[in-house]
C-alpha positions as CSV (number, residue, x, y, z in Angstrom):
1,X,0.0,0.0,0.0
2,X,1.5,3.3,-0.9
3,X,-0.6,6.2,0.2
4,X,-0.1,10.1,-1.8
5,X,0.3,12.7,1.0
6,X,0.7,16.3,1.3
7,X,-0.7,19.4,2.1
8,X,-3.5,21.0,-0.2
9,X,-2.9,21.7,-3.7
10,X,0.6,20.3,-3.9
11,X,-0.4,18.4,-6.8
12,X,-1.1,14.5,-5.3
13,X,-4.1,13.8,-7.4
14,X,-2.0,15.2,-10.2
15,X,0.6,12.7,-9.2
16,X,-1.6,10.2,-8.8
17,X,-3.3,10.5,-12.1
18,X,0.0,9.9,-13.5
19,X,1.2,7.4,-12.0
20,X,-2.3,5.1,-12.8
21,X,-1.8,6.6,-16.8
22,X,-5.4,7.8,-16.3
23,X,-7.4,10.5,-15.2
24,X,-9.0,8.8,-12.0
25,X,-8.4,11.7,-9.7
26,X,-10.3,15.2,-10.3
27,X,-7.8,17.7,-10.4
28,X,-8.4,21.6,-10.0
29,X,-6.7,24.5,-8.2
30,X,-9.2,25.0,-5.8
31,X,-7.7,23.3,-1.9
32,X,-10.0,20.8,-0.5
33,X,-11.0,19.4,-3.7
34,X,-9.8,15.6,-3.2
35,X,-12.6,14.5,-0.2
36,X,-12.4,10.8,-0.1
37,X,-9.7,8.0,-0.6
38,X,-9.4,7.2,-3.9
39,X,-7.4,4.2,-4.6
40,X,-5.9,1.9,-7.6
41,X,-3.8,-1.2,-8.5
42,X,-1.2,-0.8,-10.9
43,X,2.2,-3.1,-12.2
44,X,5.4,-1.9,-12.9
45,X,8.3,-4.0,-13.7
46,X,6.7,-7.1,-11.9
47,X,5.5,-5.2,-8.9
48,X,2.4,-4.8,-7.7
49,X,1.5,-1.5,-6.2
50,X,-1.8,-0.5,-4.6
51,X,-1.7,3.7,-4.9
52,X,-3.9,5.7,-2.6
53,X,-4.8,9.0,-3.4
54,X,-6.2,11.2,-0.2
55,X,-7.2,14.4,0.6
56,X,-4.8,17.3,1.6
57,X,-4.1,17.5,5.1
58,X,-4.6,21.0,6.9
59,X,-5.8,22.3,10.1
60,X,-8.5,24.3,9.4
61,X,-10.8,22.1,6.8
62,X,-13.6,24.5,5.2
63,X,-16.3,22.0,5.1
64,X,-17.5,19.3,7.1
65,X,-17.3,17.0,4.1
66,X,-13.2,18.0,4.0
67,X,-13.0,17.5,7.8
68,X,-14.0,13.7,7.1
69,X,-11.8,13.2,3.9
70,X,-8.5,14.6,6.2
71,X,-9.7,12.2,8.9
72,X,-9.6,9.1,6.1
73,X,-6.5,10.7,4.4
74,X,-4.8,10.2,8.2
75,X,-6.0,7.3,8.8
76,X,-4.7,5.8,5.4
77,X,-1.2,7.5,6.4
78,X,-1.3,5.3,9.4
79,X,-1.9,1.8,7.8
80,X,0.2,2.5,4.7
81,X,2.9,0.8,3.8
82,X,5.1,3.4,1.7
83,X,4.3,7.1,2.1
84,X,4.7,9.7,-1.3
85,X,5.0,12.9,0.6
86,X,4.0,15.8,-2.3
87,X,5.0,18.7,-1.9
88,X,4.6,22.1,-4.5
89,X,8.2,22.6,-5.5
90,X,7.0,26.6,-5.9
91,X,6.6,27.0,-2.3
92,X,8.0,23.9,-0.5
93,X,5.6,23.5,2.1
94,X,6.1,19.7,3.2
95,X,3.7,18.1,5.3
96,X,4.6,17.4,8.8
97,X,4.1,13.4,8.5
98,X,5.5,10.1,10.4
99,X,9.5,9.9,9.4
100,X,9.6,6.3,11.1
101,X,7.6,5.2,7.7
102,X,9.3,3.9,5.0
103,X,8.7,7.2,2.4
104,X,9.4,9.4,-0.8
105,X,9.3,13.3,-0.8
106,X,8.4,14.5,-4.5
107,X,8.5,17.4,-5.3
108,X,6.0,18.6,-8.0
109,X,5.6,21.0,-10.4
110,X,9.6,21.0,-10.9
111,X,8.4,22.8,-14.8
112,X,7.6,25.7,-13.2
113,X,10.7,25.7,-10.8
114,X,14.2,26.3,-11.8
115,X,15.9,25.0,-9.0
116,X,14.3,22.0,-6.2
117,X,16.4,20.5,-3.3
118,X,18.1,17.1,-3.4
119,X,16.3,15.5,-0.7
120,X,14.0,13.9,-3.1
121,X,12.8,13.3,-6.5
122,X,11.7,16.6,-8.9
123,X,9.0,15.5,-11.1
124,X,6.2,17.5,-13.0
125,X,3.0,15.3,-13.1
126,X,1.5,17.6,-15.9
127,X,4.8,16.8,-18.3
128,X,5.3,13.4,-16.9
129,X,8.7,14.5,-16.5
130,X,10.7,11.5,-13.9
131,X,7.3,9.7,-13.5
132,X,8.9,6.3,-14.2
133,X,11.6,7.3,-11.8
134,X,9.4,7.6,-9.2
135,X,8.2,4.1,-10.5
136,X,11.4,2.2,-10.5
137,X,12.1,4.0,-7.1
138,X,8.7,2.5,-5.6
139,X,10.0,-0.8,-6.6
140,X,13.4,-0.4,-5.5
141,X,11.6,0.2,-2.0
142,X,9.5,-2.3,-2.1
143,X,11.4,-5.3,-2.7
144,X,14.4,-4.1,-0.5
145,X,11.4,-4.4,2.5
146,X,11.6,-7.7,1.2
147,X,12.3,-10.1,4.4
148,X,15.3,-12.5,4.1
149,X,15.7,-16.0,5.1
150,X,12.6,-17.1,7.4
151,X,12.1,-13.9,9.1
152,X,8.7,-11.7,8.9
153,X,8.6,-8.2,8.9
154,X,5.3,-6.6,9.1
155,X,4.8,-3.1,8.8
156,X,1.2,-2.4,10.5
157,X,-1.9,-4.1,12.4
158,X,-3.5,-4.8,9.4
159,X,-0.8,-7.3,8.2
160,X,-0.4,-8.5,11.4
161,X,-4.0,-9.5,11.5
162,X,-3.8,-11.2,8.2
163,X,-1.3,-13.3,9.3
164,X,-3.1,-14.5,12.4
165,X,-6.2,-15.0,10.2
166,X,-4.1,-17.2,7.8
167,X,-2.3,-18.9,10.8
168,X,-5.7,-19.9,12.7
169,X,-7.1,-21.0,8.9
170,X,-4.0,-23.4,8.3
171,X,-3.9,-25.1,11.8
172,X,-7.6,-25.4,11.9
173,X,-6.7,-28.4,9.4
174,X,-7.5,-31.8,9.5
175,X,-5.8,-34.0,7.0
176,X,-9.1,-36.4,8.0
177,X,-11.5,-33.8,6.7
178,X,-12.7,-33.5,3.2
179,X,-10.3,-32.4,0.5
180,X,-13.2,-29.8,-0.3
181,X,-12.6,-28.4,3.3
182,X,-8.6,-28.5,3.7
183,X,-8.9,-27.0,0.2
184,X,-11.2,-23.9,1.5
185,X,-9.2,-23.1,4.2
186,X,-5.9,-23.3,1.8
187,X,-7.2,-21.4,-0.4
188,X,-8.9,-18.8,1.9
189,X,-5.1,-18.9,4.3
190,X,-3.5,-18.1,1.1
191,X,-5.6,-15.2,-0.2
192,X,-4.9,-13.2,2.9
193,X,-1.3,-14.1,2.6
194,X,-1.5,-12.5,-0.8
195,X,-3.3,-9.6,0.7
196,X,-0.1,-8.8,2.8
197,X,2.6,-9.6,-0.5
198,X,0.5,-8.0,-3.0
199,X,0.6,-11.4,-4.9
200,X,-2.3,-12.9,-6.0
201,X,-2.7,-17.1,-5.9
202,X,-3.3,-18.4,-8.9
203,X,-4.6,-22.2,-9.9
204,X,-1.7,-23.3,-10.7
205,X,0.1,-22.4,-7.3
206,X,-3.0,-24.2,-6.0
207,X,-2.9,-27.5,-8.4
208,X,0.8,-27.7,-7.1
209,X,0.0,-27.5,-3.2
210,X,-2.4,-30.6,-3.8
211,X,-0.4,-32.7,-5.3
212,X,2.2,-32.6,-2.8
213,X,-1.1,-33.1,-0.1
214,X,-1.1,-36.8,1.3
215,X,-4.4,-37.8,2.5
216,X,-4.3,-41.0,5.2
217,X,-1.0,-41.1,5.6
């Protein structure tokens, strides 16, 4: 899960849009305009990336309707995975946000900038210009959080609680039971492990779990 933050009007739905290659975000120059989480699935080279688009964060919200979208965009920000923190490379106002999280400062609108610091990546989501860097650097990130050898490394509740879903699934089984059974809780165990890669199980993954599965023995 990598969430889009920043303050109002730095350009994250802008980002966001580009990033998907659509226009799933509605972009204007009016603050407060993003006012609910927004979210997409996309691939690059391999990697599976669930973007979340959310509303700017400020303290005084000017409607009720932004007060709840800041709420959700905080709340995403908390169970996120990576963070992009946006900020408007014409006035470098960054968002005061969680350093502990694994996270990417763009800064946006570098076209209409001569100059932006080095501290992150300078992009211009109405050119495009570095989009795919941003890309490859999202999967550089991803796959270094990669654990090695046999240890886990979870990154919020919401993992942790898909692991202990899949763990009570798997040792729930009975290799007495019906194949139909030990297959449902397999299968079920394995989509929430999926839920925490980002990869999906697919038959075949499946076809080669039961044929190493010994019934009666």
């Amino acid at each position: 899960n990598v969430c889009i933050i920043g303050c109002p009007n730095a350009g994250k739905s802008s980002l966001f849009n580009a990033l998907v290659g659509d226009n799933r975000s509605i972009v204007t120059d009016i603050a407060g305009t993003t006012t609910d989480i927004i979210t997409e699935k996309i691939t690059y080279q391999g990697i599976k990336i669930n973007l979340i688009d959310t509303a700017g964060i400020r303290d005084n919200a000017a409607t009720a309707i932004e007060a709840q979208g800041i709420t959700r965009a905080k709340t995403a920000l908390q169970n996120a995975d990576i963070l992009l923190v946006v900020v408007d490379a014409t006035t470098r106002q960054i968002l005061d946000f969680p350093r502990q999280k694994k996270h990417l400062i763009i800064y946006n609108k570098c076209d209409l900038c001569p100059t932006t610091p080095t501290d992150g990546i300078a992009v211009s989501a109405k050119t495009g210009q570095n989009i795919d860097l941003v890309l490859s650097t999202l999967v550089k990130m991803v796959t270094n959080t990669a654990p090695a050898g046999n240890t886990v490394n979870l990154t919020n509740e919401r993992q942790a609680n898909l692991l202990r879903q899949a763990q009570a699934l798997l040792n729930a089984i009975d290799p007495h039971e019906p194949l139909d059974k030990i297959s449902a809780n397999i299968t079920l165990a394995l989509s929430y492990i999926g839920k925490i890669t980002g990869n999906d199980v697919d038959e075949k993954t499946l076809d080669e779990i039961f044929a190493k599965f010994c019934l009666g023995k």
